[in-house]
Kinemage of the C-alpha trace (Angstrom):
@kinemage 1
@onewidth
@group {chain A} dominant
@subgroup {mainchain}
@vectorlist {calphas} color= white
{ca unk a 1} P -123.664 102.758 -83.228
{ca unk a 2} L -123.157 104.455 -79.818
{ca unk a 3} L -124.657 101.418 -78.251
{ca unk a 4} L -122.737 99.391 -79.571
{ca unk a 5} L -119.406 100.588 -78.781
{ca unk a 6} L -121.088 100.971 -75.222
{ca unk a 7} L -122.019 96.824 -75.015
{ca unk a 8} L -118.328 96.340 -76.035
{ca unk a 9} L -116.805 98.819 -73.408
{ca unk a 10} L -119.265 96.967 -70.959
{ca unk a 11} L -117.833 93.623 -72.014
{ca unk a 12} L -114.089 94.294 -71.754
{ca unk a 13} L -114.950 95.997 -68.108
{ca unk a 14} L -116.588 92.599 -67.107
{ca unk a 15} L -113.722 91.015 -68.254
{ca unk a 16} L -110.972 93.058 -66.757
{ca unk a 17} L -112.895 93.250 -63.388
{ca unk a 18} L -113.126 89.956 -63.020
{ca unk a 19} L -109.594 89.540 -63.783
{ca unk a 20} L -108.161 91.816 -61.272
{ca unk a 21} L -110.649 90.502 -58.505
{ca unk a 22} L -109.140 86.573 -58.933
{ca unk a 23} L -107.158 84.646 -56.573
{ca unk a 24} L -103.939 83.193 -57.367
{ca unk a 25} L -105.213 79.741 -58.032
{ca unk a 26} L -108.479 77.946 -60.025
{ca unk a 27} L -110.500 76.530 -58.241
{ca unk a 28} L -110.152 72.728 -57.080
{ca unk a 29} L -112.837 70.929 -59.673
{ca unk a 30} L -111.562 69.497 -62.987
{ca unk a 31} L -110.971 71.229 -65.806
{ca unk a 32} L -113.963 72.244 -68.096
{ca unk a 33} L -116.664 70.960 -65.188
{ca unk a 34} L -116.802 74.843 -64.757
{ca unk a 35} L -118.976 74.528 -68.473
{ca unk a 36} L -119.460 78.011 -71.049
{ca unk a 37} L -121.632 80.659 -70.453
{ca unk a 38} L -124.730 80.429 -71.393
{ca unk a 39} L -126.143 83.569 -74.026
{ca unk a 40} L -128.416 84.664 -71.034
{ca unk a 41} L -125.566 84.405 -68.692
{ca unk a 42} L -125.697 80.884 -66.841
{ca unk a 43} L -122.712 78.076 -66.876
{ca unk a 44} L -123.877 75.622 -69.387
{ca unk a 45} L -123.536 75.174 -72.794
{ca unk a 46} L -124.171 78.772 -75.753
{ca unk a 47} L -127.882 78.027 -76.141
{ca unk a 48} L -128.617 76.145 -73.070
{ca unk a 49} L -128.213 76.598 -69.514
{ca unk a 50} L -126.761 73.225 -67.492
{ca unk a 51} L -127.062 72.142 -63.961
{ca unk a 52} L -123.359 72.739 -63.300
{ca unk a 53} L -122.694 75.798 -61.784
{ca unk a 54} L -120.594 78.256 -62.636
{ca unk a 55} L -116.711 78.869 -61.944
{ca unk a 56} L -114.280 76.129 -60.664
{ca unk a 57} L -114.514 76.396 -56.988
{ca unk a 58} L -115.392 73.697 -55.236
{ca unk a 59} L -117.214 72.949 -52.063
{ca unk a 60} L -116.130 76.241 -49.385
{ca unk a 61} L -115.145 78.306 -52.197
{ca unk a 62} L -116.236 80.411 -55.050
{ca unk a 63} L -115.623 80.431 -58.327
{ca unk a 64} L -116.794 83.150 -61.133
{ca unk a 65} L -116.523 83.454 -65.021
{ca unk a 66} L -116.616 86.543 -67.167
{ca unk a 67} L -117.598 85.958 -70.752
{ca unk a 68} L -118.131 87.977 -74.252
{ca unk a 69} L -120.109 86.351 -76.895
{ca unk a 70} L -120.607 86.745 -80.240
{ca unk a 71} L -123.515 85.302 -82.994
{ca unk a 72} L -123.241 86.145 -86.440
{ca unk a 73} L -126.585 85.801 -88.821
{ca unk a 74} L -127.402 86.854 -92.040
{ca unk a 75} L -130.164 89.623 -90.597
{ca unk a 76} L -128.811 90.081 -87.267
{ca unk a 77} L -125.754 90.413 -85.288
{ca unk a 78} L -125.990 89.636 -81.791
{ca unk a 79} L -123.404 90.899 -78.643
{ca unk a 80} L -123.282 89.155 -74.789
{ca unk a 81} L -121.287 90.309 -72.218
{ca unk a 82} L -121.803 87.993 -69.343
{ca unk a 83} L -120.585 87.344 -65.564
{ca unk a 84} L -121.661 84.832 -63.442
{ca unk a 85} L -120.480 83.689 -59.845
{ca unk a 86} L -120.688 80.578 -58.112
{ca unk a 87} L -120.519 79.883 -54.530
{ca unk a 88} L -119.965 76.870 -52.829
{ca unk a 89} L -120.838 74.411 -55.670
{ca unk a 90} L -124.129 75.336 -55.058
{ca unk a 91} L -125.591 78.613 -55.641
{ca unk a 92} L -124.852 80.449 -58.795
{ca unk a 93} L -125.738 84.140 -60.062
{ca unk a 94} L -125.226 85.837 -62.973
{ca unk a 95} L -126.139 89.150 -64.929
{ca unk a 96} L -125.967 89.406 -68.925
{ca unk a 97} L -126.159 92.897 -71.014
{ca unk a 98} L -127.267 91.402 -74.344
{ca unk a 99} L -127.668 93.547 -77.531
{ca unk a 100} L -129.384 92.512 -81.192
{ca unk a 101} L -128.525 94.954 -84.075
{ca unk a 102} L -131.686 94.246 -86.643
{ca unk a 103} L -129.419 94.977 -89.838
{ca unk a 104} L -131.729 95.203 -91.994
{ca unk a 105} L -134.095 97.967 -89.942
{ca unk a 106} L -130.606 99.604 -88.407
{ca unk a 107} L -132.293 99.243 -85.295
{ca unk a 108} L -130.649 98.062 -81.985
{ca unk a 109} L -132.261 96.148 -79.505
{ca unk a 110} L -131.084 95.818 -75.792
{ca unk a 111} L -132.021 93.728 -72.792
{ca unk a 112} L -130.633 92.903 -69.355
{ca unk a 113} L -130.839 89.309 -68.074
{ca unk a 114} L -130.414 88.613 -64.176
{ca unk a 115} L -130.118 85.094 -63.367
{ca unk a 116} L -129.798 82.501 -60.137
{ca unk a 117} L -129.591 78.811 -60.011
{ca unk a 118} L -129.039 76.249 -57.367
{ca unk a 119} L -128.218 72.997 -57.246
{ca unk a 120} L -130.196 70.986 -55.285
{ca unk a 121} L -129.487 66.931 -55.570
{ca unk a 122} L -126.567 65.011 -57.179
{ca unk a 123} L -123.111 65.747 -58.630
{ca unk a 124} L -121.965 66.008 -61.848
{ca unk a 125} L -119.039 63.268 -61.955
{ca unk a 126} L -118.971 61.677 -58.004
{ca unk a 127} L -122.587 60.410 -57.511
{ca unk a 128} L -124.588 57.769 -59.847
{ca unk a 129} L -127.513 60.372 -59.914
{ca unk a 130} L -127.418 62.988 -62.043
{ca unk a 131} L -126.935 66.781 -60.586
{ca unk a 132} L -130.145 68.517 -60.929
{ca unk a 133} L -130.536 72.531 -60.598
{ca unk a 134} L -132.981 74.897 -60.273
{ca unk a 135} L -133.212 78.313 -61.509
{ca unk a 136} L -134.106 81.504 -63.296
{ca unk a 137} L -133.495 84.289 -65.675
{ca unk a 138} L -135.437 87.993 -65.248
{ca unk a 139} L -135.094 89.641 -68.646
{ca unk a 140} L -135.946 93.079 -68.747
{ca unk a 141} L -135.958 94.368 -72.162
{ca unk a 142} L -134.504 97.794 -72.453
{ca unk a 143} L -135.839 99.408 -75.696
{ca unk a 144} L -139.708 98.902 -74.665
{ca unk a 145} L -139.532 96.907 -78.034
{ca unk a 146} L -143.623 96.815 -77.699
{ca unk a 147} L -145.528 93.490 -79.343
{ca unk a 148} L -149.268 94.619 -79.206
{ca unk a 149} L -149.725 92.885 -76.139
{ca unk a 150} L -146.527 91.641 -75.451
{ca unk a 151} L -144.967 92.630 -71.889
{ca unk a 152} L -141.241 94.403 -71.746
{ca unk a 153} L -140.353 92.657 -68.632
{ca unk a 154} L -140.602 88.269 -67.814
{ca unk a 155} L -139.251 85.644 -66.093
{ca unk a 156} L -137.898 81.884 -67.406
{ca unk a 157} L -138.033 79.499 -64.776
{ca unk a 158} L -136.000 76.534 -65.184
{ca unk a 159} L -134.889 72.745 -63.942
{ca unk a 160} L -131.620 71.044 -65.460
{ca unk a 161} L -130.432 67.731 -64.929
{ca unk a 162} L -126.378 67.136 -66.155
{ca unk a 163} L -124.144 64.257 -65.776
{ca unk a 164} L -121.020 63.342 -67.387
{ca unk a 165} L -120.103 60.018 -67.934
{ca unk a 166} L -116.454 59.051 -67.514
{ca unk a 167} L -115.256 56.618 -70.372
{ca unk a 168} L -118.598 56.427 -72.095
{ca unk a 169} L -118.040 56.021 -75.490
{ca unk a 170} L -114.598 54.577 -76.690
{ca unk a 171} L -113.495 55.684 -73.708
{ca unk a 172} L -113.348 59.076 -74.125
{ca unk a 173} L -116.056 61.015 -71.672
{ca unk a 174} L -119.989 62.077 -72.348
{ca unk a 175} L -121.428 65.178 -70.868
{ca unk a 176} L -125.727 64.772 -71.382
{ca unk a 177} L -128.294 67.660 -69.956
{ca unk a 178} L -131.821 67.857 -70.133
{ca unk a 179} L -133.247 71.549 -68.991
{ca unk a 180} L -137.503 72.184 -69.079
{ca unk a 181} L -138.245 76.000 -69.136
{ca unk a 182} L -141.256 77.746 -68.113
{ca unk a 183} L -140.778 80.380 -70.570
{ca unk a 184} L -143.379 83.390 -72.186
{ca unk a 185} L -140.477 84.945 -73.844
{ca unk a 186} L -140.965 85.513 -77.177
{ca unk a 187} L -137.729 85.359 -79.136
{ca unk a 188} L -136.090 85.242 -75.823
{ca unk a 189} L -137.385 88.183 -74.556
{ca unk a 190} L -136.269 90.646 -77.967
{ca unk a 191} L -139.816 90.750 -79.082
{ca unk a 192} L -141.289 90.791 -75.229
{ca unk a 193} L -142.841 88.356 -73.195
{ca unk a 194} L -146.436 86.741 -73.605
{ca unk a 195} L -149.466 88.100 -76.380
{ca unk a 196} L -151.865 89.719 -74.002
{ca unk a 197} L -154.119 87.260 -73.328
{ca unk a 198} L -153.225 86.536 -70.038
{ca unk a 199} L -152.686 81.999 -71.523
{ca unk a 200} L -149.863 80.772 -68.987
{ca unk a 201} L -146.205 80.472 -69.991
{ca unk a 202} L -145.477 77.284 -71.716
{ca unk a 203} L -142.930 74.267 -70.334
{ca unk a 204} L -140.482 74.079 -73.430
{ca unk a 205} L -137.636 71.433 -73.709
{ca unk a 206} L -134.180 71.914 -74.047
{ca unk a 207} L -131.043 69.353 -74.536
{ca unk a 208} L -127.050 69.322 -75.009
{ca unk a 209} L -124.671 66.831 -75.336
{ca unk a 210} L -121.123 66.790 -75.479
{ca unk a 211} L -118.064 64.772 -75.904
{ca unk a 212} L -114.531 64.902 -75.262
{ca unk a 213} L -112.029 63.977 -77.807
{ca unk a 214} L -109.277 64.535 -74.699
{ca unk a 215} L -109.114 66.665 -71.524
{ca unk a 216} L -109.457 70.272 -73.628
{ca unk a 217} L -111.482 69.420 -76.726
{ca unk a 218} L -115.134 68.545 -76.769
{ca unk a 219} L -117.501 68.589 -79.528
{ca unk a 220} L -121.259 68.576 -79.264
{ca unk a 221} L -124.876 69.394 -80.470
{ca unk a 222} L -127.829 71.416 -78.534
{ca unk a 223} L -131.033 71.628 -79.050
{ca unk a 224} L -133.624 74.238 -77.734
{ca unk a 225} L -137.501 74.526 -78.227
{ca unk a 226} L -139.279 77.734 -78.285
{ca unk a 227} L -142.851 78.950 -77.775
{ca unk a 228} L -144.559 80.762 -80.767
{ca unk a 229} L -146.988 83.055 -78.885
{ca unk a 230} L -147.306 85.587 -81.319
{ca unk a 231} L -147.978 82.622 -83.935
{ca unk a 232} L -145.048 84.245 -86.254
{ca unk a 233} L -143.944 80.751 -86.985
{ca unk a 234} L -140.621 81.131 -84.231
{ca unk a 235} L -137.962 77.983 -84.772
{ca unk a 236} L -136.614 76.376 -82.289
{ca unk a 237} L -133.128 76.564 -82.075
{ca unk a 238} L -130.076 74.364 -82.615
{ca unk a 239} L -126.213 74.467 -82.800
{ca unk a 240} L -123.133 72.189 -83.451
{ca unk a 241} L -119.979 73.315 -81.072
{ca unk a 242} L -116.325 72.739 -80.538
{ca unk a 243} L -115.264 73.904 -77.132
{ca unk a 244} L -111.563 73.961 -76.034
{ca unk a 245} L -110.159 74.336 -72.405
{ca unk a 246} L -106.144 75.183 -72.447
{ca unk a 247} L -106.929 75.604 -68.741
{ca unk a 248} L -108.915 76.902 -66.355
{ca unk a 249} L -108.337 80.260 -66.833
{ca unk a 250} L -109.476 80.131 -70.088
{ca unk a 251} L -112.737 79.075 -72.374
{ca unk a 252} L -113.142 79.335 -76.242
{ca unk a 253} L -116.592 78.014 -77.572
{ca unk a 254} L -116.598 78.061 -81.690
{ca unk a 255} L -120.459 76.822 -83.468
{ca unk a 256} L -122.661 76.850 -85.910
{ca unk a 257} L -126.077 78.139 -84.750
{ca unk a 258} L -129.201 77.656 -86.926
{ca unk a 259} L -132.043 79.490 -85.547
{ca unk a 260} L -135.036 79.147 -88.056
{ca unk a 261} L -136.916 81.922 -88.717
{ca unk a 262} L -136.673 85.074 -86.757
{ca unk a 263} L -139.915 87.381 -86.762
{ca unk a 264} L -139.573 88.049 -90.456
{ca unk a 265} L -136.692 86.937 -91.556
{ca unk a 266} L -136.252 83.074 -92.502
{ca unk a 267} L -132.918 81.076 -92.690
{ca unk a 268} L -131.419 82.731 -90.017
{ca unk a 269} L -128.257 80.498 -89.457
{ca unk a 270} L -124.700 81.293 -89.466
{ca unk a 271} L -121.533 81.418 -86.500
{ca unk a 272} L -120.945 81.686 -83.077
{ca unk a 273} L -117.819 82.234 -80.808
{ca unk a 274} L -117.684 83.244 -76.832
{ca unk a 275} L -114.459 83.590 -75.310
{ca unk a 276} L -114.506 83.305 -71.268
{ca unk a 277} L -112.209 84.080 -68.480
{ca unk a 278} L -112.691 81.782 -65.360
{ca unk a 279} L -111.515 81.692 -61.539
């Protein structure tokens, strides 16, 4: 209980800091380019991180969103409180305090996710090409939640192509991503990282897609595949979103998640809402 009243505190700090640290005006790229947050704390879509990066400032400035995230499941309840800062257009970085309450064991599970990306080619509206990013996630899980043989500490590696395509599809506009992970997380990270043999991490495939009914509204699917190294029959993931940008200040992301089965528990699918603060 006491951790999770911390994780909240944490998550209205993030917020308020961020708040009190922003300029007077947004950022100069369009409105919702600056994506959600990520669950592990990158811009990009709740399951998914995107090539975009984070926060509406364009090239010569910065930009930054603070975020606090919420998934609801029948066996688990899980809390994100998430900043991330981009600079330039180019770089981004970003921290995320996540925390999984196991309801059914009354046991809390914590880990800490630091993350960097860069883009590296393209642009997301202005260039034929698709942008394409690089990055990572450290996850360092905080409970020593111990696997036999699973590690408490690894790293996802990551490459994400993104493009949105203006007047796509009865002329309203498509947003597609494509992101490969080099991941040996297993459930993310909550139930460590690899199985102790020492087998590489394995290149799993992620996707998103997105599409806006008008300037504020989008709706869209995601997709992400997960290793199963400690052969307890993990599910890869997959939502259904509605995201809604009044303006750039402000993000609401509403889905449904369905994520499979989780360790022991099948049919683990129910809601998820993040609300974010950007500059």
């Amino acid at each position: 209980m006491v951790n999770r009243y911390l994780n909240r505190a944490l998550l209205a700090g993030a917020v308020l800091s961020l708040l009190a640290l922003a300029p007077a005006w947004a950022g100069s790229k369009i409105l919702a380019t600056s994506a959600a947050t990520q669950i592990e704390g990158a811009a990009g879509g709740g399951l998914v991180p995107w090539a975009v990066i984070g926060g509406y400032g364009s090239d010569g400035e910065w930009g930054g969103a603070a975020s606090l995230t919420r998934v609801g499941l029948p066996d688990f309840q899980l809390g994100t409180a998430a900043v991330h800062a981009g600079i330039n257009n180019r770089f981004e970085f970003s921290f995320a305090q996540q925390t999984l309450q196991v309801e059914n064991l009354d046991r809390v599970i914590e880990q800490h996710v630091y993350g960097a990306k860069a883009r590296i080619f393209g642009d997301l509206i202005y260039e034929p090409w698709p942008q394409l990013s690089v990055g990572f996630q450290h996850k360092v899980n905080l409970n020593q939640f111990v696997i036999p043989g699973a590690e408490s500490e690894g790293t996802d590696f990551y490459f994400a192509a993104s493009k949105l395509y203006l007047h796509a599809i009865f002329e309203r506009n498509l947003l597609l991503n494509g992101t490969f992970r080099y991941t040996d997380a297993n459930e993310t990270g909550f139930l460590g990282f690899g199985d102790g043999t020492g087998a590489d991490p394995q290149l799993m495939a992620e996707a998103s897609a997105g599409l806006f009914l008008n300037a504020n509204w989008a709706l869209g699917v995601e997709y992400r595949q997960k290793p199963d190294r400690l052969n307890l029959g993990e599910s890869d993931w997959r939502d259904a979103f509605v995201a809604w940008f009044p303006n750039k200040q402000v993000t609401v992301v509403g889905a449904y998640t369905d994520l499979g089965k989780v360790a022991l528990w099948d049919d683990q699918a129910g809601w998820y809402l993040s609300v974010q603060i950007n500059n």
